[in-house]
C-alpha positions in Angstrom: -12.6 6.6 -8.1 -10.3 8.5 -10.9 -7.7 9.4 -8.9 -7.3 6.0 -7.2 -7.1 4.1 -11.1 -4.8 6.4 -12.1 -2.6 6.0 -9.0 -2.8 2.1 -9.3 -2.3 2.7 -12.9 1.2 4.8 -12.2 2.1 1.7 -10.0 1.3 -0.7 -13.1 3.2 1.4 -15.6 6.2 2.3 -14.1 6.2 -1.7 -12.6 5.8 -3.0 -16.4 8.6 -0.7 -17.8 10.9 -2.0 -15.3 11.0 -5.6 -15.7 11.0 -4.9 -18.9 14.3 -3.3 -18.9 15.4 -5.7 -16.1 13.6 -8.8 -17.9 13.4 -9.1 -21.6 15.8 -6.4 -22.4 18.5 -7.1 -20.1 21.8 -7.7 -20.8 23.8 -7.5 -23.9 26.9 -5.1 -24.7 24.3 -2.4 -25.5 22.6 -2.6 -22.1 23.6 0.9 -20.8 22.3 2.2 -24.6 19.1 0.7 -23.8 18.6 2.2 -20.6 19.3 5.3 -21.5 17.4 5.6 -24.3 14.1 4.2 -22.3 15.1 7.3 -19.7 15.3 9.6 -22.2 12.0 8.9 -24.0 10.1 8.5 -20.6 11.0 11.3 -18.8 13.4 14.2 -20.8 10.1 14.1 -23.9 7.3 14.8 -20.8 7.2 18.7 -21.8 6.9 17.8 -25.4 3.9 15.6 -24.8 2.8 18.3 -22.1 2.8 21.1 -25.1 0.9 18.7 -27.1 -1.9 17.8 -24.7 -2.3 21.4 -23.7 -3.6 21.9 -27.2 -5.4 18.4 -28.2 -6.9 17.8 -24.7 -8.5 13.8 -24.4 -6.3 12.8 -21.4 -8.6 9.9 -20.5 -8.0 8.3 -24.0 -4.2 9.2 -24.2 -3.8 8.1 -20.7 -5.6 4.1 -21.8 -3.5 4.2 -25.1 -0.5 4.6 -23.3 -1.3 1.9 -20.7 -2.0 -0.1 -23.4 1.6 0.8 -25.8 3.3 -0.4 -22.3 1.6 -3.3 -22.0 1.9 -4.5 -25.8 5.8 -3.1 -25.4 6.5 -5.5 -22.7 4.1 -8.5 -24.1 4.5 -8.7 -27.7 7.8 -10.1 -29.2 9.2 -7.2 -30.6 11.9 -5.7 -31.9 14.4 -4.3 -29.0 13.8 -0.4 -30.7 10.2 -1.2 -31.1 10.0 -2.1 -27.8 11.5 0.7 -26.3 9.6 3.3 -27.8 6.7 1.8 -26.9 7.1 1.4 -22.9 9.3 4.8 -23.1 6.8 6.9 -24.9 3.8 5.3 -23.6 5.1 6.0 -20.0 5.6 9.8 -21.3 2.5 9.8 -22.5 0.7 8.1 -19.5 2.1 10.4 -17.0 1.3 13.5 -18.4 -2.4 12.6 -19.6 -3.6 11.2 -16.3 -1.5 13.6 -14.2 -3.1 16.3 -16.4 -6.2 14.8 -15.2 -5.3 14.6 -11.7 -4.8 18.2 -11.9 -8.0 19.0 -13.6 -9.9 17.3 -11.0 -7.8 18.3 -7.7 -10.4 21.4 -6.5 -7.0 23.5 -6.7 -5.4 21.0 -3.7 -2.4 19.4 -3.5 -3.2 15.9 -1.9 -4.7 14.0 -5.8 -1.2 15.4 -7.1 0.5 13.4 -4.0 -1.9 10.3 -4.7 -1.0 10.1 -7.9 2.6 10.4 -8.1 3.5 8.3 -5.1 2.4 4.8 -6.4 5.4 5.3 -9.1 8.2 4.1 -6.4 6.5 1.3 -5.9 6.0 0.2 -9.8 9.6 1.2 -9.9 11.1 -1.4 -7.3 8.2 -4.1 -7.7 9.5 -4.6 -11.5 13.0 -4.1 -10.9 13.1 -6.5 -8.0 10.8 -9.1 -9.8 11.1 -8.7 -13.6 9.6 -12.5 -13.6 6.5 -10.8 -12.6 6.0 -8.7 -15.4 3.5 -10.9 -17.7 1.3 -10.6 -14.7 1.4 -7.0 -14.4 1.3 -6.3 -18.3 -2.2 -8.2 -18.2 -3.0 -6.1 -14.9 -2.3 -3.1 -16.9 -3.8 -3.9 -20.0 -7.1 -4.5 -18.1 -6.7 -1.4 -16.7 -6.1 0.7 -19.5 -9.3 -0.7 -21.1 -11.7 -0.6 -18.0 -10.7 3.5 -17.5 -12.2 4.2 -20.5 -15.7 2.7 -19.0 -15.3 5.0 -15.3 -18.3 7.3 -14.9 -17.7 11.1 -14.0 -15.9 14.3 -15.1 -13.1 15.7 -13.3 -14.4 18.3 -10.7 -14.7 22.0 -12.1 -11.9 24.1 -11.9 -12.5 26.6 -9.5 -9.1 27.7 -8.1 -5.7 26.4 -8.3 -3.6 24.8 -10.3 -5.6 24.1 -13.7 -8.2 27.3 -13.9 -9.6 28.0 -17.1 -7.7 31.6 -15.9 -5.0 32.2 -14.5 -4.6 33.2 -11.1 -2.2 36.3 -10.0 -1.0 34.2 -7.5 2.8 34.8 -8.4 4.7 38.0 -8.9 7.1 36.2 -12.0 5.6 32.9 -13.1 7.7 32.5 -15.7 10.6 32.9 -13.2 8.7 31.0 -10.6 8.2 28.1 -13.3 12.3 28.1 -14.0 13.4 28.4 -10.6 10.6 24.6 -9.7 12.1 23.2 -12.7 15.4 23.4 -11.9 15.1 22.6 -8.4 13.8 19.3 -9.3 16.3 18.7 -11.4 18.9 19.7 -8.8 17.1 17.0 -5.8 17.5 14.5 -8.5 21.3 15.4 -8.5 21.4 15.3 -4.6 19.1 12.6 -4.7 21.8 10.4 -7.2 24.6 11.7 -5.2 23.8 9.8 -2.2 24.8 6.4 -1.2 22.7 4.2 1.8 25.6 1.5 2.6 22.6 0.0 4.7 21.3 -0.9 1.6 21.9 -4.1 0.8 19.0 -6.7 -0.2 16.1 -6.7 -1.5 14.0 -6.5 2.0 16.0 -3.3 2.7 15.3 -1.8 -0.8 11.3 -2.4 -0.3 11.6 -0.8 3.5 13.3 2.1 1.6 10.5 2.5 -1.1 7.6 2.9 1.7 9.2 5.8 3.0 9.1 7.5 -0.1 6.3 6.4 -0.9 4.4 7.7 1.9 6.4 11.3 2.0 5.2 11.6 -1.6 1.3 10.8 -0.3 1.6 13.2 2.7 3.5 15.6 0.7 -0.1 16.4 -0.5 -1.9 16.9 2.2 0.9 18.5 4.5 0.6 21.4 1.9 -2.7 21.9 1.9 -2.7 21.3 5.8 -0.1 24.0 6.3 0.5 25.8 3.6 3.5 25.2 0.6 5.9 27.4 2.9 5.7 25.9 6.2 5.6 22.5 4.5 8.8 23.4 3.4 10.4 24.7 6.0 9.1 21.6 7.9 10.4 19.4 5.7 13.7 20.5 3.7 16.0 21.4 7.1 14.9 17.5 8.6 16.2 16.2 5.1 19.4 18.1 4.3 20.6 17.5 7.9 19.4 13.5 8.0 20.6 12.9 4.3 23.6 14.4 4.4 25.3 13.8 7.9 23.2 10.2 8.6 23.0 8.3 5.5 25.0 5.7 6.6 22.7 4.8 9.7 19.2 3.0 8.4 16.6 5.1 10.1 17.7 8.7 10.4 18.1 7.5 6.6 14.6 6.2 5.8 13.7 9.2 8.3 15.5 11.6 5.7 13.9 9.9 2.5 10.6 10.6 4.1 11.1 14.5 4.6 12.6 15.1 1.2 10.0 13.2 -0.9 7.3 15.3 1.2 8.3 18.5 -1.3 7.4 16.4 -4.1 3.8 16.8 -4.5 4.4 20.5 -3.1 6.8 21.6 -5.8 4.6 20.2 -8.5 1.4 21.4 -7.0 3.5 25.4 -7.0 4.9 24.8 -10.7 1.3 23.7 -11.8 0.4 26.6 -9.8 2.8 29.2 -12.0 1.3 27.7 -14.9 -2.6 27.2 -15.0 -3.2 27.5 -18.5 -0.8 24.6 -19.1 -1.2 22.3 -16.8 0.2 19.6 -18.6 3.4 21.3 -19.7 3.8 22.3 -16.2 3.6 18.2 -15.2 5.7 17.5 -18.4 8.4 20.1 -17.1 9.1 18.9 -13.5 9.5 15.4 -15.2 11.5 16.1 -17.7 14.3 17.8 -15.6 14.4 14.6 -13.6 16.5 12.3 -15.5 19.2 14.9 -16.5 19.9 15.9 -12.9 20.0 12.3 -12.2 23.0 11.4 -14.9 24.8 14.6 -13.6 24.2 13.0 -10.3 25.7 9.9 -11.0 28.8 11.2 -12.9 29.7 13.5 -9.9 32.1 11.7 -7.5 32.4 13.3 -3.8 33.2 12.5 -0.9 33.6 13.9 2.8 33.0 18.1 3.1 32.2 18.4 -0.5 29.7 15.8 -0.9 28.5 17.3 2.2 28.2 21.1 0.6 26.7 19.7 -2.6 23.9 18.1 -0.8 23.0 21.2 1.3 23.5 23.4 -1.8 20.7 20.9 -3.4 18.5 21.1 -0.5 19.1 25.1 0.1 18.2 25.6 -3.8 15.3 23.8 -3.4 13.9 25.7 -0.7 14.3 28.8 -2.2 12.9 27.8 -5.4 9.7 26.4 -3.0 9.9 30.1 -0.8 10.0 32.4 -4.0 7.1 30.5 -5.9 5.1 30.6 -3.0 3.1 34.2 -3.2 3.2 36.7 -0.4 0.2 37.5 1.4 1.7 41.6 0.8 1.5 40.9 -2.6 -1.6 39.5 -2.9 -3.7 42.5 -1.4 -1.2 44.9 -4.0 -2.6 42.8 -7.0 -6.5 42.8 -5.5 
């Protein structure tokens, strides 16, 4: 019951923060400020608030207060600053404190953490498509945010996996591991930015686009804990280099391509979560935070033929790796036992 508020709740959030910027606070000669500022506060300040929670616990309140911030930031008649701070750190603060959550009452498995994130694309699209929407999903939200305070039961015990009272040696160089997961998600953002769907062009095509990464980030989950992080991989990141790269300009291989990558979502975050049980909301904070700066480098690189081509697959290779080298060896584990 948790898991499925929190998910709708993603959906809500992430749907109110963008008809916000593409309702009440669009336009003007400082548009571009605005959106980068609301960027930086909701994503690049995610480990901050991850350090923080860590240490002050009370996710279930954070997560309602933040609903709340983003609900009052897009409602009330506020000053443009006020505003932004509001939907940009209560979208920090709501995705750390309920994916913290999420985490904490997972069992160790992958599929909550692909649950969770997924509904995010939507929220993303829904309020940038149909900004006039957003006084209805501000109410939806604020309703929401209240009402999770009143949901009966605890997060499941911690038993194994990501989130254990004590950490698991499960991975030869966490640390390392931890680095390596970061900074592959910030390089798929870069790929991810660096690609251009000429399909693309209304808002039907935009929607049909959004399912398919939507549902790769839900059976991102449980392909993991199906098959294990490493064959997920390898089932997953070959099909979306080769289909990104070569056939972006052809709809389905496209969509098809979309759907493989954003199935080592919920796997990379599970493994980083993994690398870091005794912080598992600085490990949520990280991945987040490298998003948006691989995504401007993304968007200021300008390729085209062969070496878009090798960027991509470099993205896609690096992100593999990362995925292979967190992933402990079965050798290792019987040398640490």
């Amino acid at each position: 019951m948790l898991l499925l508020l929190h998910a709708a709740a993603h959906l809500l959030v992430d749907a109110v923060c963008a008809a916000a910027l593409f309702g009440p606070l669009k336009g003007g000669a400082d548009a571009a400020w605005r959106f980068m500022l609301y960027n930086t506060l909701a994503f690049s300040t995610q480990c901050l608030v991850g350090l923080a929670a860590d240490r002050i616990g009370k996710h279930r309140i954070s997560a309602a207060a933040a609903m709340l911030c983003v609900a009052a930031g897009f409602a009330l008649p506020l000053p443009v600053l006020l505003r932004l701070l509001l939907i940009g750190l209560g979208n920090s603060v709501f995705h750390v404190a309920a994916g913290t959550e999420t985490i904490e009452g997972s069992g160790g498995k992958a599929a909550p953490l692909g649950v969770f994130v997924a509904p995010g694309a939507i929220g993303v699209t829904v309020g940038s498509l149909f900004p006039a929407a957003g006084p209805f999903l501000a109410g939806a939200l604020a309703v929401l945010g209240a009402a999770s305070l009143f949901v009966k039961g605890r997060p499941e015990p911690r038993t194994e996996g990501p989130g254990r009272a004590e950490p698991e040696k499960t991975v030869r160089r966490p640390l390392l591991a931890a680095v390596l997961l970061t900074a592959a998600v910030g390089v798929r953002a870069v790929g991810g930015a660096a690609v251009s769907f000429p399909w693309q062009t209304g808002p039907a095509l935009i929607l049909v686009t959004t399912g398919f990464v939507f549902a790769g980030k839900t059976a991102g989950g449980f392909l993991c804990d199906r098959l294990g992080p490493s064959r997920s991989a390898w089932a997953s990141v070959p099909a979306a280099a080769l289909l990104i790269s070569f056939c972006g300009a052809w709809m389905l291989p496209a969509l098809l391509g979309q759907f493989a990558l954003n199935l080592t979502m919920p796997i990379t975050l599970w493994l980083l979560c993994r690398a870091l049980p005794e912080s598992p909301a600085f490990a949520f904070g990280l991945a987040a935070s490298a998003l948006w700066p691989g995504t401007l480098a993304g968007k200021y690189i300008q390729l085209t033929g062969p070496a878009r081509w090798a960027l991509l697959l470099a993205c896609f290779l690096f992100g593999l790796f990362a995925i292979l080298y967190a992933v402990p060896k079965r050798r290792e584990l019987r040398q640490e036992r």
